[in-house]
Phi, psi and omega in degrees: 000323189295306161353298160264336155294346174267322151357278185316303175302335178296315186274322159299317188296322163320310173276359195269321202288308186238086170320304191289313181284297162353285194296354188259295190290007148312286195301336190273310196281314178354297163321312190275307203282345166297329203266354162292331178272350179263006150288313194275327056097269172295318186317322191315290195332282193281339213226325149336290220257121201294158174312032315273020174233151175338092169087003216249075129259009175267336175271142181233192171237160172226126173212149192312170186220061196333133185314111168343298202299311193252025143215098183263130206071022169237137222237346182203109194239153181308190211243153160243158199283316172321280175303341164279317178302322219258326181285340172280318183319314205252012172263141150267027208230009169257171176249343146218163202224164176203143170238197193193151182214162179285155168214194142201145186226182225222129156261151173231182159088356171247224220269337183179167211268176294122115169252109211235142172274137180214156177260143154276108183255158142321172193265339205256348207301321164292346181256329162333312183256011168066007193247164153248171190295191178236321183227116169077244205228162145289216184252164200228149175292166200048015154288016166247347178284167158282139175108350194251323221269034180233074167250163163225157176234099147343101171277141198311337179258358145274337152309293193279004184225015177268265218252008143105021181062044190252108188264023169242034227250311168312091186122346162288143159259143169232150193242097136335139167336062135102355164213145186338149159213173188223116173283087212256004194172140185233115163280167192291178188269342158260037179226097186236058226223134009255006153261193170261344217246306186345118183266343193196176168206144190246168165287146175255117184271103169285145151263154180335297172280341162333307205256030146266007193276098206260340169266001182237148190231121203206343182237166181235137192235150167224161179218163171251142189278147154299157154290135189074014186239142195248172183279342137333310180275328167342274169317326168289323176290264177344345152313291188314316182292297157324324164265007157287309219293348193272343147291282173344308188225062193313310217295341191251317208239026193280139165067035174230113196244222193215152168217128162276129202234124203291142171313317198298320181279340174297314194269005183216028178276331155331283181308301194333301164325296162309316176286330163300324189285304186305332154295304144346300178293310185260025169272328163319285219297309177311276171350303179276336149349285175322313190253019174229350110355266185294024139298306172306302204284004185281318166306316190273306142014278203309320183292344167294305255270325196303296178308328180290316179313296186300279176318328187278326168300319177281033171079047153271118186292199205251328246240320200286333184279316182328304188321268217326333221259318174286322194289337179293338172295296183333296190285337174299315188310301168317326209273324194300289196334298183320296166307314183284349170268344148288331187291318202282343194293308181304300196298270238296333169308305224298300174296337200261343158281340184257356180242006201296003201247324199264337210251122175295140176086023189305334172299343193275344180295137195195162155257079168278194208282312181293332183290305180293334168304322190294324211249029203219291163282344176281341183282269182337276204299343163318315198288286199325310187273299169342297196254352149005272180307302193304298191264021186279299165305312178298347178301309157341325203289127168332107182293302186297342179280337173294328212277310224289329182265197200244160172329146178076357184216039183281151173279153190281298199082035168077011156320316192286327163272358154281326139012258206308330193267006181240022132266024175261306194284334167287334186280301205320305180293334177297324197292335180266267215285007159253021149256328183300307186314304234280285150346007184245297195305327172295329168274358186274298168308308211272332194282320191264355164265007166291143168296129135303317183110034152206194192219097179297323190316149173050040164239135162254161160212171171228180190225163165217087159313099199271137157308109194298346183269332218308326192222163190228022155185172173320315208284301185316305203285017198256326183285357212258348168244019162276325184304299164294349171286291224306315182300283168313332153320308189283018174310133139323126195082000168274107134352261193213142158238154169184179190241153179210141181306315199211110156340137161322151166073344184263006154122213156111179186338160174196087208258162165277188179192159197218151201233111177302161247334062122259176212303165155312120173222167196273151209286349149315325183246011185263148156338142145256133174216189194264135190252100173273177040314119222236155170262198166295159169081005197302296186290340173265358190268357165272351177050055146257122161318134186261100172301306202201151185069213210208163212230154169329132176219203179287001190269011223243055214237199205286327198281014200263150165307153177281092214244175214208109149308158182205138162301161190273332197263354156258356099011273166309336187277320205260334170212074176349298201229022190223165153270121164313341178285127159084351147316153204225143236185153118226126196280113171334330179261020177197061171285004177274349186238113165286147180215118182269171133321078174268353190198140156225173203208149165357170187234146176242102189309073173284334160307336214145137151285004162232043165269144191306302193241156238252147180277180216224104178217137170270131168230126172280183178232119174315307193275066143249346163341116177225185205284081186319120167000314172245040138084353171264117177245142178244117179309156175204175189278169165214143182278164171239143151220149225248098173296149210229170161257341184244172149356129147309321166287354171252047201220009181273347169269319177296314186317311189300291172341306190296308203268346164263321172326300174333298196189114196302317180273006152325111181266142173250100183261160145096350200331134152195157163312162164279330165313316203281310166327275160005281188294330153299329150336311211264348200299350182267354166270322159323280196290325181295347146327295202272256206316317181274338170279324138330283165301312197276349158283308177311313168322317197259339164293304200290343169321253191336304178300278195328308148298319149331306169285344192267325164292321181267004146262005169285304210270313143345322166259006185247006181321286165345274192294352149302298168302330184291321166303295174318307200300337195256028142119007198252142199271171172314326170322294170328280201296337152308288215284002177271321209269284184333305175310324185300305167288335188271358188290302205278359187276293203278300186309307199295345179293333201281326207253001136253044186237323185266345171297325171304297148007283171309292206293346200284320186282324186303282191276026155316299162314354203236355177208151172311072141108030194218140168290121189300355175220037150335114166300321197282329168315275169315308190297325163322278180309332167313290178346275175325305197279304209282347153321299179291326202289320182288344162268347197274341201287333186308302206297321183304298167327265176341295186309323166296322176286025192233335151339090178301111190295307209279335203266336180264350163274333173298308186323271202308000000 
C-alpha cells in the first residue's frame, strides 16, 4: 500500500510537471471512453438491464404463425380473440395467460379535448406481468363486462404531468371519449408497457360474439411460463395446440400455428443489431485513443530514458519501473474517464431526445451506478492498454548506452517502429468505421431518394381520432367528414383535402379475399392484401397516379353497387395476363357487398421505404362505409391530408379551427408536414447514420494526430541527418518527398489491413442497410480516398518544418 501511495504522489508530480501533454492526452481518451460510456449507457438500458417486471424470463409472447401461402415470409401475426380464449382453456405449461390491443381515446372536460395512446387489457393482464401500482389497484376481476369496464389506470408520467402528481387522483373521474371513468391506479415511473407513448390502459370488453371470432386478428397475448417449464416445452404444447384447433375449425384456422418468443427479445430484437455495431464503433474509437495516447507517451519517453536509466542504475527493478510507469497512464485514464463522463451526459441526451419514440426502455437511460462502475473499469483498462507498450519499452532501455549520450540524444530502442505500428492499427481501424459510415450514408440516400408512390411536398396531415360512441351510424360519421374536407378545402392555400384510416408507413388492414368466379377456398388459404379507406379526393391530394379507369366520385355512396381501386402490384399479382377493370371481389370481414374494380392506380411503399416488395392494395370509398352484420357501430379516426399552396404550416391553426366549428370537442393529434412524416419514418436509421458517422470522424481526427505526432518526431530526431543532405546538395523536393513517403508507408498499410476488416463489417451490417451493397466498390474507394487525403494533409506541417532546416547550422553543431 505504502507502495502505491508514492506511486500515486510520484505520478501526480510527472504530471504536474508536463501540463500540456496531461490536458491533450485527458482530452484525447475523454472521447473514446465518453462516446463508450454513453452507447453503454443504452446498451445497459435496452439490451442488459432485466426488465421492470416479476421474474420476467419467465414471460413470453405467444403469436399466431400465419399460412405461407397468404403471408409469405411472415412469421408472426396478431392474435383472434377466439384462438386466445381456447389457448388459455387447453395449456399447461403457462401459469396465465392476457391478452391486449392497442387504442386511442379522446380526453375532455378541459380547455380541449386530448387525444391519448392507451392500451386495452384483460383485467389479469398486470399480475401477468407481475408488477403493481404505485397508487390504489389494477383491474379486478369482471371490470371486463360491459357496465363494470369504465375503470383506468394511469401512467407516472401522465400522472405527473396531467393532473399534476395529485395522489389523491384514486376515485377521481376523467371523462373518455365522451364517457365517465374512474381512476382506480397510477403504476411506477418505470412500467411503461406494452408500448413508450401509452398515457393509460382501460379494460378490454368482449362481447359475447367477439369471443367467438377466429378470422379476425386484432390482439397480442403474453403469458407467464410455470416454473420449471422452458420455452422448448412451450412451444410444443402451442404447437399441439393449433393443430387441434386448425382440424376443429378448418375454415378459420387451417394452417395457422403458434410461436413462443421470449418478451426480452420482442421488445429489443429490432434494436439489437444496431446498438452492437454503435458498441463496436466506439470501441474502435476507444482503440484508436489508446494508441495516439501510447504514441504521446512513446514520444515523450526519450526525454524520460536518461531518468529512467539513472533509477534502474541505483536498483530499481524492471518490474518496478513498468509499476510506476503504468500507474501515471493510469491516473491520464482516470482523469480522461473524469471528462468522458460529460462528453457521455451530452450524447445521452442527445440519444434519448432524438429515439425516445423508436428506441424501447428510452426512458430508462440513464448514468446510474453500473454506467459508472462500467466507465470506471473501462478508464482503469484504457490506462492499461494506453501504457503497456510504453512503459514496456521504455523499461527495456540500455542504461550504459543511455548514461554514456547527453539528454536528447538517447536511442529510441526501436520507438520508432512502434510508432509506425500503432499508426498502422489507427488508419486500420479508422478505415472499417469510416466504411460502415460510408455504407450507412448511401443507404440513408437511397432510402430518402426511394420513390414512395406519392409526392410528399407541401402536405399537411393530422389524425382526428373519433370517439367511439361519438356517432350512432355510418350515414352520421360519413356526414361529419364530408363537412370537415369540404370547410377545410374552402381555406385559402388549400388545394384539395381528404382522409385515409392509415397513413403510409402507419400500419393498417390487412384483409383475405375472395376472386369471383375462381375456385371456393377456406379463408385461411384465401389471399391478403392491404385494405385503405379513402375519401374523394385522395389520390390527388397524395399525388397518386389514376393508371387505368376512373377514380371514386360523389357517385360512389352506400346504396351504389361496390366499387374498389387496386394497385398495379395487385393487379399483376392477381390477373397477369387480363385486365383488372371490372373484375369482382369480395373481403372477407364484409362478404355481403361484391366489389368491382374501376381504376387502378400507381403502387405505394405502405410499409416502409425500405420494404423489398410493392403491396398488393384495395382502397374502399369512405361512403361506402357500411354497418357490420351485427349492426353495432363504432365510430372511428381518420388521418387527413390537406394539400397546400402555401407552406403547410402555416394553414395548421386554421385547418384545426375549421374542425371545432363542427364539433368543439374534436381532438386534432398528430398535427406535421408529410416531409416531417416521412423523415420520421426514416429516423432511426437517420441517427444510427450520424452516430457511427461520428465516431468514424472522430476516429479519422485521432488518426491524422497520431501520424502526425510519429512525423514531427521523425523529423525531430532527423534533424541532423536532414541538414546534412541539404548541405551535400539535396533540393526541397527531395526532402518533401522523403518526410511524406515516411508518413503515408503506415497510412497505406493500415488502409490495405482495413479493407479487409470493412469487409467483415460489412456482413455485420447486412440488416442495416438499404439499396447499397456491403461491399460496394464505390464506398470503399470513397473512403480510401478520403483517409489518405487527410493522412497526406497530417504529413504537411511535418513536412514544412523539415524543409525549413539550416544546413550551414547543422553543419557548425557537429
Amino acid at each position: 500500500m505504502t507502495k502505491l501511495l508514492q506511486d500515486l504522489r510520484y505520478g501526480l508530480r510527472v504530471l504536474r510537471k508536463s501540463p500540456g501533454f496531461a490536458t491533450v492526452a485527458m482530452l484525447v481518451l475523454a472521447l473514446g471512453i465518453g462516446a463508450n460510456t454513453a452507447i453503454f449507457s443504452v446498451v445497459n438500458a435496452v439490451l442488459l438491464r432485466p426488465l421492470p417486471f416479476e421474474d420476467p424470463a419467465r414471460i413470453v409472447h405467444v403469436w399466431h404463425v400465419p399460412p405461407p401461402k397468404s403471408f409469405p415470409g411472415i412469421t408472426r401475426f396478431s392474435v383472434s380473440t377466439a384462438n386466445y380464449l381456447d389457448w388459455r382453456q387447453q395449456n399447461d405449461v403457462f401459469e396465465d395467460m392476457a391478452i391486449y390491443t392497442g387504442s386511442s381515446m379522446n380526453l375532455t372536460g378541459g380547455d380541449k379535448a386530448e387525444s391519448l395512446m392507451a392500451a386495452t387489457v384483460a383485467p389479469n393482464f398486470f399480475s401477468v406481468l407481475g408488477v403493481k401500482p404505485l397508487l390504489g389497484r389494477t383491474f379486478l376481476a369482471g371490470e371486463d363486462e360491459p357496465g363494470q369496464n369504465h375503470k383506468v389506470v394511469l401512467t407516472h408520467a401522465f400522472w405527473q404531468s396531467r393532473f399534476g402528481g395529485d395522489r389523491n387522483i384514486v376515485g377521481k373521474q376523467i371523462t373518455l371519449d365522451d364517457e365517465p371513468y374512474t381512476v382506480v391506479g397510477v403504476m411506477g415511473p418505470k412500467f411503461m408497457y406494452p408500448m413508450w407513448e401509452e398515457k393509460l390502459w382501460t379494460p378490454l370488453t368482449l362481447s359475447a360474439k367477439e369471443r367467438v371470432v377466429r378470422g379476425e386478428h386484432h390482439s397480442i397475448v403474453i403469458a407467464r411460463l410455470k416454473r420449471g417449464v422452458d420455452i422448448k416445452q412451450a412451444q410444443t404444447e402451442m404447437s399441439t395446440i393449433s393443430d387441434r384447433l386448425a382440424r376443429q375449425y378448418p375454415e378459420d384456422d387451417k394452417d395457422w400455428g403458434a410461436v413462443v418468443v421470449p418478451l426480452r427479445e420482442d421488445i429489443v430484437g429490432d434494436v439489437r443489431p444496431a446498438l452492437l455495431v454503435l458498441l463496436g464503433a466506439v470501441a474502435f474509437v476507444l482503440l484508436i485513443a489508446c494508441a495516439n495516447v501510447a504514441n504521446l507517451l512513446l514520444a515523450r519517453a526519450l526525454a524520460r530514458s536518461k531518468e529512467i536509466a539513472i533509477r534502474t542504475a541505483l536498483g530499481a527493478s524492471r518490474v518496478r519501473l513498468i509499476q510506476q510507469l503504468m500507474f501515471e497512464t493510469i491516473l491520464l485514464a482516470l482523469g480522461g474517464g473524469v471528462a468522458g463522463l460529460l462528453v457521455a451526459k451530452f450524447g445521452v441526451d442527445l440519444i434519448v431526445h432524438f429515439l425516445a419514440q423508436q428506441l424501447p426502455r428510452a426512458t430508462e437511460i440513464s448514468l446510474d451506478a453500473s454506467v459508472l462502475g462500467f466507465t470506471l473499469a473501462i478508464s482503469l483498462l484504457t490506462g492499461i492498454i494506453a501504457g503497456i507498450v510504453p512503459s514496456w519499452k521504455l523499461s527495456k532501455a540500455n542504461v550504459n548506452e543511455t548514461l554514456k549520450q547527453g539528454l536528447g540524444r538517447a536511442g529510441d530502442s526501436g520507438g520508432n517502429r512502434t510508432r509506425s505500428v500503432l499508426v498502422v492499427c489507427e488508419v486500420a481501424l479508422s478505415l472499417v468505421l469510416l466504411a460502415g459510415a460510408g455504407l450507412m450514408i448511401r443507404s440513408l440516400w437511397n432510402l430518402r431518394s426511394t420513390n414512395p408512390g406519392f409526392d410528399a411536398r407541401n402536405v399537411l396531415t393530422f389524425s382526428l381520432p373519433i370517439p367511439r360512441t361519438r356517432y350512432k351510424s355510418p350515414t352520421e360519421e360519413i356526414n361529419f367528414w364530408n363537412q370537415a374536407l369540404a370547410r377545410i378545402r374552402a381555406l385559402p392555400g388549400v388545394e384539395t383535402a381528404a382522409a385515409v384510416d392509415d397513413l403510409p408507413f402507419n400500419g393498417g388492414s390487412h384483409q383475405p379475399i375472395a376472386i369471383e368466379g375462381r375456385p371456393a377456398v377456406a379463408m385461411s388459404e384465401q389471399p391478403e392484401v392491404d385494405v385503405r379507406v379513402i375519401s374523394t379526393g385522395y389520390l390527388r391530394a397524395m399525388h397518386i397516379p389514376l393508371v387505368r379507369g376512373r377514380d371514386f366520385n360523389e357517385g360512389d355512396t352506400a346504396d351504389k353497387p361496390g366499387a374498389i381501386l387496386i394497385s398495379e402490384a395487385m393487379a399483376k399479382r392477381f390477373w397477369p395476363n387480363e385486365d383488372a377493370l371490372g373484375k369482382r371481389l369480395t373481403m372477407t370481414f364484409a362478404p355481403e357487398k361484391i366489389r368491382e374494380v374501376v381504376g387502378i392506380v400507381g403502387d405505394v411503399k405502405l410499409d416502409g421505404l425500405d420494404q423489398a416488395e410493392l403491396n398488393s392494395a384495395i382502397y374502399e370509398p369512405l361512403a361506402q362505409i357500411s354497418a357490420p352484420p351485427s349492426g353495432e357501430w363504432r365510430s372511428f379516426g381518420l388521418d387527413v391530408v390537406v394539400r397546400t399552396t402555401t407552406p403547410p404550416a402555416t394553414l395548421v391553426s386554421a385547418v384545426t379551427n375549421s374542425v371545432h366549428e363542427i364539433d368543439p370537442q374534436q381532438a386534432v393529434a398528430h398535427v406535421m408536414t408529410m416531409d416531417q412524416f416521412m423523415a420520421e419514418s426514416i429516423s432511426p436509421q437517420r441517427f444510427n447514420m450520424l452516430l457511427l458517422a461520428t465516431f468514424a470522424g472522430l476516429a479519422l481526427v485521432l488518426a491524422a494526430i497520431g501520424i502526425y505526432s510519429v512525423l514531427s518526431y521523425a523529423v525531430r530526431r532527423r534533424v541532423r541527418e536532414i541538414g546534412i543532405r541539404m548541405a551535400l546538395g539535396a533540393q526541397i523536393r527531395d526532402v518533401l518527398r522523403l518526410v511524406v513517403f515516411e508518413g503515408m508507408k503506415p497510412a497505406v498499410a493500415g488502409m490495405l489491413i482495413g479493407l479487409t476488416g470493412a469487409l467483415l463489417l460489412g456482413r455485420v451490417l447486412a440488416k442495416l442497410v438499404f439499396g447499397v451493397k456491403t461491399t460496394d466498390p464505390a464506398t470503399f474507394a470513397a473512403v480510401s480516398i478520403l483517409l489518405l487525403a487527410v493522412a497526406l494533409l497530417a504529413t504537411a506541417v511535418p513536412a514544412y518544418r523539415a524543409t525549413r532546416v539550416d544546413p550551414m547550422r547543422t553543419l557548425r553543431d557537429e
